[in-house]
C-alpha positions in Angstrom: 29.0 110.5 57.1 32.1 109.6 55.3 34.2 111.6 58.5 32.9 109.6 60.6 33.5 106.0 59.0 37.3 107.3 58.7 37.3 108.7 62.4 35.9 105.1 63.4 38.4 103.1 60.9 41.1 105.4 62.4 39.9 104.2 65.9 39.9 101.1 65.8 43.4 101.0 63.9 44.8 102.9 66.8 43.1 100.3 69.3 44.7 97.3 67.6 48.0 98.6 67.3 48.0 99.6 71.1 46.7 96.2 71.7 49.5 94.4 69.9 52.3 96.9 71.6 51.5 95.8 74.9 51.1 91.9 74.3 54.5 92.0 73.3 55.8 89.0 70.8 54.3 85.9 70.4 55.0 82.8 71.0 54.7 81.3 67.4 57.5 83.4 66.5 60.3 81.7 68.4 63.7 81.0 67.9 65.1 77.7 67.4 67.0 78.2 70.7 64.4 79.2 72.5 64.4 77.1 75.9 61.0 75.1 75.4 62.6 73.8 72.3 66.0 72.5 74.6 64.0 69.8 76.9 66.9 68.0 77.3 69.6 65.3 76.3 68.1 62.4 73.2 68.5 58.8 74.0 67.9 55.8 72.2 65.7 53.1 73.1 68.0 49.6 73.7 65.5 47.4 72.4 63.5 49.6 69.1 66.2 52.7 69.0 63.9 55.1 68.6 65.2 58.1 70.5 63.6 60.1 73.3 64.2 62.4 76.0 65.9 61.1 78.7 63.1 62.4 81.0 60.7 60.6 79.5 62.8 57.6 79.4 63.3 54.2 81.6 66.5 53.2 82.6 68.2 49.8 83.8 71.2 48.6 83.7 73.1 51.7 81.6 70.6 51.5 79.0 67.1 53.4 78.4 64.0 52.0 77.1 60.9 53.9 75.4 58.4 52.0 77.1 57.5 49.4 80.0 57.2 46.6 77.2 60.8 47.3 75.4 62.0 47.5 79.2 61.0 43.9 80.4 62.3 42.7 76.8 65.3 44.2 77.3 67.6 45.0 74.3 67.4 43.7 71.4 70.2 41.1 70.1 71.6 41.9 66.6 
């Protein structure tokens, strides 16, 4: 009884490790380089200055704002 409990830890040892090998590295593991960490260039807002990608960002006159709201305001004075 007790070869077969060590043949079946043995197996499923050898499963996992096999299963592991082939999925390769994960994700959680990345560098701080890593591409989805790079989404592109920080700006700050013109009205609150909170910064944000420039993707995400609305633009008018040179200047970026972080929302609709801030953008109709426009920037802030002092």
């Amino acid at each position: 009884m007790g070869r077969l409990i060590l043949i079946a830890v043995i197996v499923v040892l050898v499963v996992w490790l096999l299963r592991r090998a082939i999925a390769g590295p994960r994700a959680g593991g990345k560098a701080p380089d890593a591409a989805g960490e790079q989404q592109g260039e920080l700006v700050a807002c013109a009205h609150c200055g909170v910064n944000l990608p420039k993707s995400e960002a609305r633009s008018a006159g040179g200047r970026y704002y972080c929302s609709e709201e801030h953008w109709r305001l426009g920037p802030r004075d002092g």
